[in-house]
C-alpha positions in Angstrom: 99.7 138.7 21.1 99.8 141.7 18.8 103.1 143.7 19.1 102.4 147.1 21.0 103.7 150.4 18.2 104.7 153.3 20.1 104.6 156.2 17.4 106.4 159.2 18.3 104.1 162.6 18.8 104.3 165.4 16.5 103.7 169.6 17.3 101.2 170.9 15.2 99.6 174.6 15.7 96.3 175.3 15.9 93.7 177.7 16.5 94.3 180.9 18.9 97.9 180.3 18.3 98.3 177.0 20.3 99.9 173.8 20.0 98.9 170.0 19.9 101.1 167.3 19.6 99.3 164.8 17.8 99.7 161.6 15.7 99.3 161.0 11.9 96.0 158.8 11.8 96.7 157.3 8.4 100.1 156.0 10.5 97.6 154.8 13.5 95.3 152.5 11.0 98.3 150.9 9.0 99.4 149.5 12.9 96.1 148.7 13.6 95.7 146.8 9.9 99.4 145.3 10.1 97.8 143.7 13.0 100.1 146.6 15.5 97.9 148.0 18.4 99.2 151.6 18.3 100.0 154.1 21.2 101.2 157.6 21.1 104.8 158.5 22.6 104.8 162.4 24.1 107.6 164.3 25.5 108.3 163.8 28.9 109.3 167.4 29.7 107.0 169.5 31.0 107.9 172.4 28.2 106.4 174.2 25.7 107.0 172.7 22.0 106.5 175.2 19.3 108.5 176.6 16.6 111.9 178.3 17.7 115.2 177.7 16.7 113.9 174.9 13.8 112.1 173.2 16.2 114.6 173.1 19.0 113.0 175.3 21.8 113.2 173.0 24.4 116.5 172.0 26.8 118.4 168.8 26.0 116.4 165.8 28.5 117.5 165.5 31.8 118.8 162.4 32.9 114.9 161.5 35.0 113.9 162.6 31.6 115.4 160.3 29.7 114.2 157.3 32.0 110.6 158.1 31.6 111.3 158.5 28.2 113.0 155.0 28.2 110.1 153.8 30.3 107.5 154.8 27.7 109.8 153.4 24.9 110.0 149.9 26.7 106.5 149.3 26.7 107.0 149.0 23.0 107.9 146.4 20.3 108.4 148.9 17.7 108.5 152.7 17.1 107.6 154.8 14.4 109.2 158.2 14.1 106.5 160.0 11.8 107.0 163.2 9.4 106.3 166.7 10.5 108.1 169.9 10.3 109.9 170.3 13.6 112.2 167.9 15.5 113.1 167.8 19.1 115.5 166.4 21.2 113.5 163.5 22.4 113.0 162.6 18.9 116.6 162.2 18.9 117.0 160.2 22.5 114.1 157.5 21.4 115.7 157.5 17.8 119.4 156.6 19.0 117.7 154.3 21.9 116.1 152.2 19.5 119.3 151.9 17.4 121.5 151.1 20.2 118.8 148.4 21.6 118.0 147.0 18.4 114.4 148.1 18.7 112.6 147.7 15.5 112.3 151.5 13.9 110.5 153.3 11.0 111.0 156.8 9.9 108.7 158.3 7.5 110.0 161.3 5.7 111.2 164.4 8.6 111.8 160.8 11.2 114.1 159.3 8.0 116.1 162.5 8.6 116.4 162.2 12.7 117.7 159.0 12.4 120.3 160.2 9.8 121.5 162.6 11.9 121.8 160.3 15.0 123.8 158.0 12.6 126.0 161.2 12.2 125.7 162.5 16.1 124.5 165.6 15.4 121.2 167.6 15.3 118.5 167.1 11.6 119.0 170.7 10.8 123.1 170.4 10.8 122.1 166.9 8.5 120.2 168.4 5.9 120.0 171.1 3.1 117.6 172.5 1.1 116.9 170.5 -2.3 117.7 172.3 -5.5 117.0 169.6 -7.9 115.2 169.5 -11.2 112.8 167.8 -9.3 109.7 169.2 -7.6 110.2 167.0 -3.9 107.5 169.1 -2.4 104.0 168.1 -3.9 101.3 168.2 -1.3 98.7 167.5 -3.7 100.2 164.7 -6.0 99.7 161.3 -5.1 102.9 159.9 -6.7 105.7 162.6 -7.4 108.4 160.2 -8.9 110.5 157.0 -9.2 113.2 155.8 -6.9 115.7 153.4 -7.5 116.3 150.9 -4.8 119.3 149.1 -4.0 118.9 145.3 -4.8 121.3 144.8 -1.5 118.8 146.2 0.8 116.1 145.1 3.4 113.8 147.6 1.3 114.1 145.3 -2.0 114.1 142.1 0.1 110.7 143.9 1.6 109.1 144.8 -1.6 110.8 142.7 -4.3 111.2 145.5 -6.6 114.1 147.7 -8.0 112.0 150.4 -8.9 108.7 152.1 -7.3 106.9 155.3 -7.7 106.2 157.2 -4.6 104.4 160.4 -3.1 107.0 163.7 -2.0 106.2 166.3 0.5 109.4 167.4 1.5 112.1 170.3 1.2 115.2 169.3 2.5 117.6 166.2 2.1 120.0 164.4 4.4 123.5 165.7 3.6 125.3 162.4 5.3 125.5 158.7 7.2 127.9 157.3 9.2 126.8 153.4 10.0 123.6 154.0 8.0 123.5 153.1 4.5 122.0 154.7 1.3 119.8 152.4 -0.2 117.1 153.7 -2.3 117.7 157.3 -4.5 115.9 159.9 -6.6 116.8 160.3 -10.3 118.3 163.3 -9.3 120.7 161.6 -6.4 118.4 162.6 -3.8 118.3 159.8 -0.6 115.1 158.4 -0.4 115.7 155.5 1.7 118.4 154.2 4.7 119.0 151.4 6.5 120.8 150.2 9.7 122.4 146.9 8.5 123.8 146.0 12.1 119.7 145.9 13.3 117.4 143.4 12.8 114.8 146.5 11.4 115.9 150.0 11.3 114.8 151.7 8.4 114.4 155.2 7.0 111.9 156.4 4.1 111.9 159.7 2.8 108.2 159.6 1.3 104.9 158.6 3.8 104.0 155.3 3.1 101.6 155.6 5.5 99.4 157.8 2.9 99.5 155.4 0.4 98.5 151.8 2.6 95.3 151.6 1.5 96.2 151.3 -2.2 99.7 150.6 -2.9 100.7 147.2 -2.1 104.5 148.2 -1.7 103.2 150.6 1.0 101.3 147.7 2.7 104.3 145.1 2.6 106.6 148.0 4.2 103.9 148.1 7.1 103.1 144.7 7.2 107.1 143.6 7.6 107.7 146.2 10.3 105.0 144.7 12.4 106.5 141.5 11.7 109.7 142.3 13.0 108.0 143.8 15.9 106.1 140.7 16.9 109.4 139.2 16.9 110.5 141.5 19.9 107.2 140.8 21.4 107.9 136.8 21.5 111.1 137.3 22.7 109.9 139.0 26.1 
């Protein structure tokens, strides 16, 4: 059976000043090609989620909360935690459930930064700063923005075989720290681009969106295509 990819809902405004909280459809068809069937994961507060307070506008989850969310997350095999501008607390929760369950997780760009700060027990915004590099991180428009260097000691090389790979940017801040998590792919200019859990069997962090460049970039593809794996691995086991 095909391994079930919950992918974690993002708040994105709209017309007449109103929210939706939607999913990244280039994330949705590299499940679906990985051989994934994906499903959305939504908040299980009955809130509003806009932009206050970077992103944090809503209360912590209540303990019923937390067990829909867990609920919700258990129907999965794996989780994606997408990019966006604005986390949440239950970004956080389904983040630091998945570590502590040994779920298999991806986080693509702002979800590479939740995942830090779990690591660190502490919110994104108190885990990141602003980057104020040579180098332009924040190009919407470019389809690969640099070179990063990736650690040969790393699930990411073992994934993609390569020390070296050019990738797209569209970001403005940087994690600042890890606790368990390690560093294992950089920018020229010391920027993290990549993190791993090395106690889980799949817990990885990308600062870039892979999920942009599936189509075409077979790095990109085997990223995808080894997360699912690792999910259908979860899938057997139950």
């Amino acid at each position: 059976m095909k391994p079930i990819i919950g992918i974690v809902g993002r708040t994105n405004k709209v017309k007449y000043n109103k929210y939706n909280i939607f999913v990244n459809d280039n994330h949705r068809r590299a499940v679906i090609e990985s051989g994934g069937i994906p499903i959305a994961i939504l908040p299980t507060q009955n809130d509003e989620y806009e932009k206050k307070d970077n992103g944090k506008t809503n209360n912590p989850l209540t303990k019923e909360e937390q067990n829909d969310l867990i609920r919700v997350i258990n129907l999965c095999d794996g989780i994606i935690l997408q990019g966006g501008y604005y986390s949440y607390y239950y970004d956080e929760f389904v983040a630091k459930y998945c570590l502590d369950n040994d779920i298999p997780i991806l986080g693509t760009c702002l979800g590479a930064q939740v995942l830090a700060a779990v690591d660190c027990n502490t919110s994104r915004m108190k885990n990141v700063a602003l980057i104020n590099t040579k180098i332009n991180h924040k190009q919407y428009d470019i389809e690969y923005a640099h070179d990063i260097n990736i650690n040969k000691e790393s699930l990411l090389y073992r994934i993609i075989g390569k020390d070296r790979i050019k990738v797209n940017s569209r970001h403005k801040y940087s994690i600042v720290s890890l606790n368990n998590a390690k560093i294992i792919a950089e920018c020229e200019d010391g920027i993290i681009e990549a993190i791993e859990f090395p106690d889980n069997k799949f817990a990885l962090g990308v600062q870039w969106h892979p999920e942009d460049l599936f189509e075409k970039d077979e790095n990109m593809i085997k990223i995808f295509k080894s997360f699912i794996d690792f999910a259908q691995t979860k899938e057997n086991i139950n």
